[in-house]
Structure formats: structure tokens, C-alpha cells
N, C-alpha and C positions, 0 to 999 in steps of 0.2 A: 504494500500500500504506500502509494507517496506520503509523505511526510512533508506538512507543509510547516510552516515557519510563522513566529505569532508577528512579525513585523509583514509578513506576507498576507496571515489573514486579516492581522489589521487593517492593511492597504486596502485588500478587496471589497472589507466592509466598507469602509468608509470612500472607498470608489464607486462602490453600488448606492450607498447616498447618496453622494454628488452626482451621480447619474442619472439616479428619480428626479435629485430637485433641479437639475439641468433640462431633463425633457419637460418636468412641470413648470420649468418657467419658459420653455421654448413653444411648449403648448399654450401658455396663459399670453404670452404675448402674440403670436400667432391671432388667437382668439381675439385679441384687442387690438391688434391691428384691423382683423377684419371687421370688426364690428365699425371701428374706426370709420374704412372705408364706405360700409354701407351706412354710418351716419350721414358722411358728406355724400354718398350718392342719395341719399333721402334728402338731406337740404338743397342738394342741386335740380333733382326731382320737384322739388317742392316750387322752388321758380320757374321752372318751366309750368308749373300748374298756375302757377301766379301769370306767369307770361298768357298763357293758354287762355285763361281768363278775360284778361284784356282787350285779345284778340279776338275774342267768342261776340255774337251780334245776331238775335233773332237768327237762331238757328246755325249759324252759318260762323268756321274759325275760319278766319284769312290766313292760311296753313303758309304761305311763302310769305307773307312778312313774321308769320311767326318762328319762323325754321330759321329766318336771320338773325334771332334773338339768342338762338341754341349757340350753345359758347361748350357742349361733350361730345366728343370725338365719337359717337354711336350712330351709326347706318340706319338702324331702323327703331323708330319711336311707335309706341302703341299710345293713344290716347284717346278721351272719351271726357263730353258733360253729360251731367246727370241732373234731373232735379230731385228737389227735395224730397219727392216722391219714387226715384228712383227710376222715373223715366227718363230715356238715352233719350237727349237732345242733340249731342254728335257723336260720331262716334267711325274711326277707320278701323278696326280690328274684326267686326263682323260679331259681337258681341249681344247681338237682341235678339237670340234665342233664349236667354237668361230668362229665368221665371221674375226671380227678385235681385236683382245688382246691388242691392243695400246690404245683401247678407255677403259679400265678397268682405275679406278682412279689412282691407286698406280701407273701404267704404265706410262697413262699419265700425270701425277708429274712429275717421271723421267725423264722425257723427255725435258719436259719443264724448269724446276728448276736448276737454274745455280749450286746445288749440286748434280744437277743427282740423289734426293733420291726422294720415294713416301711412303706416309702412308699414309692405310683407313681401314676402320671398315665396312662390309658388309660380304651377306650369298653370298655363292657360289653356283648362278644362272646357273653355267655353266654343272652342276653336279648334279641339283634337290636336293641341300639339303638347310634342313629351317635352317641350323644352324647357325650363324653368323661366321666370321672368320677377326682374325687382319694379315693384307699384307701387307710388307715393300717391297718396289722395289729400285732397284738397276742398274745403267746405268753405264758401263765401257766399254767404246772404241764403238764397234759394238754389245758388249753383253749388255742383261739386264734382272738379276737376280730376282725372284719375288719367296717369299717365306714367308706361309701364315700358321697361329696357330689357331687351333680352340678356341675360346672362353670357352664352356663347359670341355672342358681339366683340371681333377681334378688339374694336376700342373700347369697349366698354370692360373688355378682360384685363387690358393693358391699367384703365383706370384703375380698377378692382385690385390689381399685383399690390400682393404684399412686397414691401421695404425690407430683401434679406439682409443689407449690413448688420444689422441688429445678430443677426445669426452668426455671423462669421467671430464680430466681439464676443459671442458668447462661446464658441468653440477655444477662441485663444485663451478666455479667462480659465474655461476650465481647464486649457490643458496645463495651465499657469499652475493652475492651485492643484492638478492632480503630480505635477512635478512637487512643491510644495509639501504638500501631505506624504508622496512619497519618502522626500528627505528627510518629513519628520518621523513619519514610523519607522523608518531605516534607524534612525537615531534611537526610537524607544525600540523596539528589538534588537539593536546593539546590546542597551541597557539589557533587559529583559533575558536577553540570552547569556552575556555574563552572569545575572543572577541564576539563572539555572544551572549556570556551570559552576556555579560557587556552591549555589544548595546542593549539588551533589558531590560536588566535592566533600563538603561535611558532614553529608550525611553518610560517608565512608571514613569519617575521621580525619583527613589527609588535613597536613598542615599547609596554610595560608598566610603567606604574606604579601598578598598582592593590595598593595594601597596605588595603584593607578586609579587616577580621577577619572569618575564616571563624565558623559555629557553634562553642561552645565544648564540641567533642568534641574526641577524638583523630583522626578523620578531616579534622576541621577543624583541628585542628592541624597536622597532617602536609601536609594541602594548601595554609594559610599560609604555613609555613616552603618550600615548595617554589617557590613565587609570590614569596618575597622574595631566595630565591634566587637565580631569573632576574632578577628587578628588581636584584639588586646587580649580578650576572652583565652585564646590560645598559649599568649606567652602569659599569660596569669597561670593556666593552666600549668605551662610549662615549669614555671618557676617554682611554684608549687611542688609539684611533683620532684625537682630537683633541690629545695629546700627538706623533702624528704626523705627523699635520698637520700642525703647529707643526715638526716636526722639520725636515720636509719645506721647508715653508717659509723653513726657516731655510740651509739645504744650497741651493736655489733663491738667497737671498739671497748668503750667501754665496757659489756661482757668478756672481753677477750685479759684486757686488764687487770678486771678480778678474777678473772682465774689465773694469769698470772701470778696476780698479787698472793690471791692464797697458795698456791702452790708454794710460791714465794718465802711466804708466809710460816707454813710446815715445815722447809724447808729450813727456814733461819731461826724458825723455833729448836728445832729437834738440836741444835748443838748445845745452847745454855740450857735450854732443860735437863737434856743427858746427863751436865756436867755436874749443875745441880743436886738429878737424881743419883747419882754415881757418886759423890761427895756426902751425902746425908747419906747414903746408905751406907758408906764406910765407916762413917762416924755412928753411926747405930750400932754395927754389927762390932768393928771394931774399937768402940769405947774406952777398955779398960786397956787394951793393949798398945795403941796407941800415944806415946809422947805427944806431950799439950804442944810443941812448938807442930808440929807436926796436923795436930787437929785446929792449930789457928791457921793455915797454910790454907785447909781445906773449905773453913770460912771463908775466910778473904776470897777465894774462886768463885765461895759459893754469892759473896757479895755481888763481887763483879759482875759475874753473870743473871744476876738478879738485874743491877744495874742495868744491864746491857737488854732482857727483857720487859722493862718499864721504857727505856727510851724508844724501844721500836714500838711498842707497844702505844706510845704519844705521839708518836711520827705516821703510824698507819691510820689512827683519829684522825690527825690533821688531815690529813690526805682525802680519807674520808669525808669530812667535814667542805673541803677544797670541790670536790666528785660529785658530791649528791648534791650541797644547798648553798652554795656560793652566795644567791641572794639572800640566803639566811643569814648572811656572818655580817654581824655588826659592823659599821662604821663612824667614824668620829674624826673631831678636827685633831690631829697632834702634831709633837714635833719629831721630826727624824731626827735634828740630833740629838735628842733626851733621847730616843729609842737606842741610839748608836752606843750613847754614853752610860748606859744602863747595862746592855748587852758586853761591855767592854770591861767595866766594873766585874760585872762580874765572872767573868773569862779571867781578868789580870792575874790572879794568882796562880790559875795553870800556864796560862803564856810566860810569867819568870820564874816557874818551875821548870821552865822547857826551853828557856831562856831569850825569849822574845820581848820586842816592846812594842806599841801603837804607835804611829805618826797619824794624825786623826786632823786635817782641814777640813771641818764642814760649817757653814755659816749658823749660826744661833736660830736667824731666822725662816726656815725652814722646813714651811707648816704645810698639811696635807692632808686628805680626808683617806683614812684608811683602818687596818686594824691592829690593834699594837701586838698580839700576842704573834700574828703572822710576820708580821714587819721584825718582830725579834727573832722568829725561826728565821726569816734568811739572815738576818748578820751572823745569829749566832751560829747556824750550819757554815758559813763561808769562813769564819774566821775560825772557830773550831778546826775544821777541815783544814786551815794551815798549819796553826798549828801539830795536829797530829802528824800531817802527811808531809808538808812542803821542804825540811829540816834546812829553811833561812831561818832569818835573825831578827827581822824587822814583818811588821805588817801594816800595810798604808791604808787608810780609806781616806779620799777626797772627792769635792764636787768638781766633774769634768767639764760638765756645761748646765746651764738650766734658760728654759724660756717661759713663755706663758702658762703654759700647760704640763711640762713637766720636770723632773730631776733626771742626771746623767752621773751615777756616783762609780768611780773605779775604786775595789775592795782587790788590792794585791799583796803578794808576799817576795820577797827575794831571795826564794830557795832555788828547787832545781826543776821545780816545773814537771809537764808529762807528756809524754809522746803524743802529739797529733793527732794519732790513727785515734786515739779513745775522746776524742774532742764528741764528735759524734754520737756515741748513749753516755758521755760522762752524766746528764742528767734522766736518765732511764731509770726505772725502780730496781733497787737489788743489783745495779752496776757496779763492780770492785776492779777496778784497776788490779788491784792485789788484792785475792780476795782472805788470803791469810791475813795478811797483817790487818788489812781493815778489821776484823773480828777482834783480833789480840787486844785492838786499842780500842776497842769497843762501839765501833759502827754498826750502825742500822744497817745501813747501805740503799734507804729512801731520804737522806736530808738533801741531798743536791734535789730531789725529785722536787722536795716540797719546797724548794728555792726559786722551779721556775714555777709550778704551779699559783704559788703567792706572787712571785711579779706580773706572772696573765693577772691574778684575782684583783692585783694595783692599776691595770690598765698600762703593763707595762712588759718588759723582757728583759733575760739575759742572757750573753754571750760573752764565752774566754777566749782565753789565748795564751798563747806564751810572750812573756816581755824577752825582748829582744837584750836586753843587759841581764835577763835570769828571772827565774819566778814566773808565779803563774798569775794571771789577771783575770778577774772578772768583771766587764760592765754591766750595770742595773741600772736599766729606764724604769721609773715608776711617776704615776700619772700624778697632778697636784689635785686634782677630782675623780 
């Protein structure tokens, strides 16, 4: 079956209009043209009945002074007086075998009509001919004039022609306007046919970013705005679903984490427990046999490693804490360096146990909306961390830059630094460069974690390095909001 097109069917509809109302008005003028016509052939008619009149005399028309009056191109004239009684006083047509000549229409017009005039169009019945003939009648005083043109009358046809220019302006206009109309439904089935190519486009789901400007109608508007619609509709959609992702992914990670973590976890429990339970038990068992220097040896381990499972044990909270409810964790206005100088305080007596000292420039004024007990896990992870690990002599912290929005603080030491390759999970959970010694000296082996996770929670980061004169650096962005 063909397959027609809605800018095709539009066209023909509205061709088939313009084609009714083109013959209806080719018909309607036609019609008034000829009416036209036969009005002024009835006014012209009418003076010659007037003429006729004038010329009428006790019976008798003086037919060649009245022929000289005749100003219509017509061969042959029929005409006739009547009286008021409708007796033929003259008459050249051969017309008085009529019963009643008053009941002819034209006659009876005149008669009746407060202008005494009559017009009709009919053959002349009275005479056996099939030919048609126009009859204007005419009623003055007692007389009445009745004079009648043959229709087939080469002049009288010639008179009677319609005036086709009229015709011809009407073909160019319409072909005017069916050019027109065609251009415009070309233009809405443009429209119209992208919109269908678009609803089916969507209605397969396929993605759309066609923002080309429809024609500039309101159908093209309307269809635009509906195409940028789905296009926004789409990358909403998109985004969406890619913010999910991401969510997803991130819920994945973090399961993958925790179980990390606790493996992690069992993991770096089961040696101070062990040692712990391995200690107390030898002290149970062997009590009495046992030399006291010998059972405070086994304290002391057992302390340590007590020690050592209360800081991991504070460290995997924080993190925790850091994981699930970030927006949970209180904030306030304080000062970094009171945090600095507090965390410092109280580190000083292991750092000149180990023989270290602080070189500490930070400005006094150096306020910031954060949380203090996290703010002091990272000093205190970083500067701990040299001293246990770094074996220089000195540990610096200053402010490297600050602007509007945040701090730029370098925390370094001037030991001996660590290979590059571990630069990379130095901040991983449960990362040990060495993973013996870190235990010995009693590492978690989560502080560095919870060093970066508190600078994200500050609105901020950190990254090391190795200082090119020794030692190792760490820079710490944190936000002033």
C-alpha cells in the first residue's frame, strides 16, 4: 500500500479546499456576471420599449424611424403593444393566436410591479420555435410594450459574453496560494516528520541529542522545546544513573574495605592477644617457679601489648567514625596552633627520650572550623611516626602558604626518609613498610590511614615526599571552612 506522507495529505486536503472554494467562487461570479448582463440587457430592452412607445400612433409603430433609435448590435427584434386588456395593438412576431398575452411572464411583471417593468428568459411557444428569447415588458398609461431578443443572435451573444479576465486572475491566484500552502505544509511535515522520528526514537530508548532548531513557527517551537526536553530528561537520566554508579561503586568499595579491614583486623589482633594469652598463662601455670624479675618481664609485654590493642582498637573507631557518619562528627571554630601545641606537649617527653626536638612556625592566628580530636590524630600520627620510624634529630612543622580559604602546613623530619616505591599505599590501612619493626614499636598500622581520611573530613589532603637534603615531608591542605 502507498504510504502517503502527513505534509502530502495535508497538501491535498487543503488543495481540495481551495479547489471547492475556487470553482464556488468561479461559479458565483460567472453567475453575477451573467445576471449582470441580463440586467443591462433588460435596461436596454427597456428603452427600446420606451422608444417603441413613442413611436406607436393609432395602431400603427413607424418601425424605421424606430430601428434608428436601436443603438444593440441584434438582427432580429421581436416586439408587440398590448392594451391594458391585453389586446395586441401591434405586433410583428405572429403572436395573436395567444388566448391571454397578460399571462406571459414579462406581461405579467408589468402589470403587477409598482415599476411597470417585466423581464424573463423563455422560447417562444406562441410561434413553435425551440429557440429561447430575452422579453422586457413595459407598462405606460393603457399601453404595454413587450419586446423580445433572440438569445442565439450572433450580437446579441457577443453582448451577453461573459468578461473571462476575471478567470484567468483567478487561476494565477490560486496557483499562487497552492505554491504557498504547498511551502507551508512542506515546512509542517518537515516539522511533523522529525517529531515522529524522534517519538520513535524514544520510544526505543535510543539517546538524543539533536537540538537543531525546528522551522520558526509555533509548531516548531513547540516541537523544539519538547526534543530539549527529552534531551535534558536524558542527561538527567544519565547522570543519575552515573551518580549511581559511582554510589554503587563506592558501597562495593567500601564493603570490600571492611572486609579488609576485619581480616585486617584478626589479623593484627591474633599477635598481642597471643602474646598476652601466652604470658598470663605462664604466669598462672608457672607462679611459684618463676623468678619475680623474670614475671615483671612478662608484664611489661603483657602491658605493651595491651597498649598496643587499645590504640588500634581507637584508631579502627576513628576510622569508623571517619566511614559511616562524617556529617555526624562535630565541628567548631578552633585554633591549629593550640591543636599543634597541645599535641606537641604532649609527645615532648618521648621525642627527648629518642632524642628529638620541635622547630614549630605557625602563626597564633590560625582559626578554622573543624574537629579537634581529629585535627590531633593527624599531628599526632605524623609526628609520632617520626619519631618512631624516621631516626633524625629534628622535627619541623610550618605554614607553607595560606589564602582565603585554606592552610598549606609542611610536618617534616631530617632522618632518612623511605623509598618511593611505598609512597603509593604509604596511606593504605594495615601498610608497614617494615612490618616487624612497626609492631615492636607498637603501630597500629591504620594512623597514616586516619591522617588522610581527617584531611578529606577538613576539606583538604595530603601528600609526601622525600626532602631532597634528607627526611621525609609531608604536606597538609586543610580547608579554613
Amino acid at each position: 500500500m502507498l504510504k502517503i506522507s502527513y505534509s502530502t495529505k495535508l497538501l491535498l486536503v487543503v488543495v481540495a479546499i481551495l479547489t471547492l472554494c475556487e470553482v464556488a467562487f468561479v461559479a458565483f461570479q460567472f453567475s453575477r456576471e451573467r445576471s449582470y448582463r441580463q440586467d443591462l440587457l433588460n435596461a436596454q430592452l427597456t428603452v427600446l420599449n420606451y422608444q417603441l412607445l413613442d413611436h406607436y400612433e393609432g395602431g400603427v409603430v413607424n418601425v424605421e424611424l424606430w430601428e434608428r433609435t436601436i443603438d444593440l448590435p441584434i438582427q432580429d427584434l421581436q416586439f408587440a403593444v398590448f392594451d391594458s386588456e391585453g389586446n395586441i395593438l401591434y405586433d410583428n412576431t405572429g403572436i395573436s393566436n395567444l388566448e391571454n398575452p397578460l399571462d406571459l411572464p414579462e406581461l405579467k411583471m408589468a402589470n403587477e410591479s409598482e415599476m411597470h417593468r417585466g423581464f424573463s428568459v423563455h422560447n417562444n411557444d406562441e410561434i413553435d420555435d425551440d429557440d429561447f428569447y430575452y422579453y422586457a415588458a413595459l407598462k405606460e398609461g393603457d399601453l404595454i410594450a413587450r419586446t423580445g431578443a433572440l438569445g442565439h443572435d450572433v450580437g446579441l451573444a457577443e453582448f451577453m459574453s461573459i468578461d473571462r479576465t476575471f478567470l484567468w486572475y483567478a487561476i494565477l491566484i490560486y496557483i499562487f496560494v497552492i505554491a504557498i500552502t504547498w511551502y507551508a505544509t512542506s515546512r509542517i511535515g518537515s516539522t511533523v516528520k522529525r517529531l515522529s522520528e524522534f517519538a520513535q526514537a524514544a520510544e526505543k530508548g535510543a539517546e538524543i541529542y539533536d537540538t537543531k532548531a525546528f522551522p520558526r513557527n509555533e509548531l516548531g517551537a513547540i516541537a523544539h522545546n519538547i526534543v530539549l526536553i527529552y534531551v535534558r530528561w536524558q542527561h538527567t537520566v544519565a547522570e543519575r544513573e552515573r551518580l549511581a554508579s559511582i554510589a554503587i561503586k563506592e558501597e562495593q568499595e567500601k564493603a570490600k574495605l571492611k572486609r579488609e579491614l576485619t581480616n585486617n583486623i584478626n589479623h593484627e589482633l591474633k599477635t598481642p592477644i597471643s602474646a598476652i594469652s601466652l604470658g598470663l598463662q605462664t604466669l598462672i601455670t608457672h607462679k611459684d617457679k618463676l623468678p619475680e624479675q623474670k614475671k615483671n618481664e612478662i608484664l611489661v609485654r603483657c602491658k605493651a601489648n595491651t597498649d598496643r590493642l587499645l590504640t588500634m582498637i581507637m584508631d579502627i573507631l576513628t576510622l569508623n567514625r571517619l566511614d559511616d557518619g562524617a556529617e555526624n562528627i562535630q565541628r567548631e571554630i578552633l585554633s591549629l596552633r593550640d591543636i599543634v601545641d597541645e599535641v606537641t606537649e604532649t609527645l615532648l617527653p618521648k621525642a627527648e627520650d629518642a632524642g628529638f626536638a620541635f622547630d614549630i612556625n605557625l602563626p597564633e592566628s590560625m582559626m578554622m572550623l573543624g574537629n579537634a580530636p581529629l585535627l590531633e590524630a593527624i599531628f599526632n600520627n605524623l609526628i609520632n611516626n617520626s619519631i618512631l620510624y624516621s631516626g633524625g634529630a629534628t622535627i619541623s612543622i610550618f605554614l607553607q602558604e595560606e589564602d582565603e580559604k585554606s592552610y598549606r602546613i609542611i610536618i617534616g623530619d631530617d632522618g632518612t626518609g623511605i623509598p618511593e616505591e611505598h609512597f603509593e599505599h604509604l596511606f593504605d590501612r594495615f601498610y608497614r613498610i617494615e612490618s616487624g619493626r612497626s609492631r615492636k614499636k607498637g603501630g597500629s598500622g591504620i594512623g597514616l590511614a586516619i591522617v588522610k581520611q581527617a584531611a578529606h573530613f577538613h576539606g583538604g589532603d595530603i601528600t609526601v615526599r622525600n626532602r631532597p637534603s634528607g627526611g621525609l615531608e609531608f604536606t597538609l591542605t586543610l580547608s579554613k571552612s
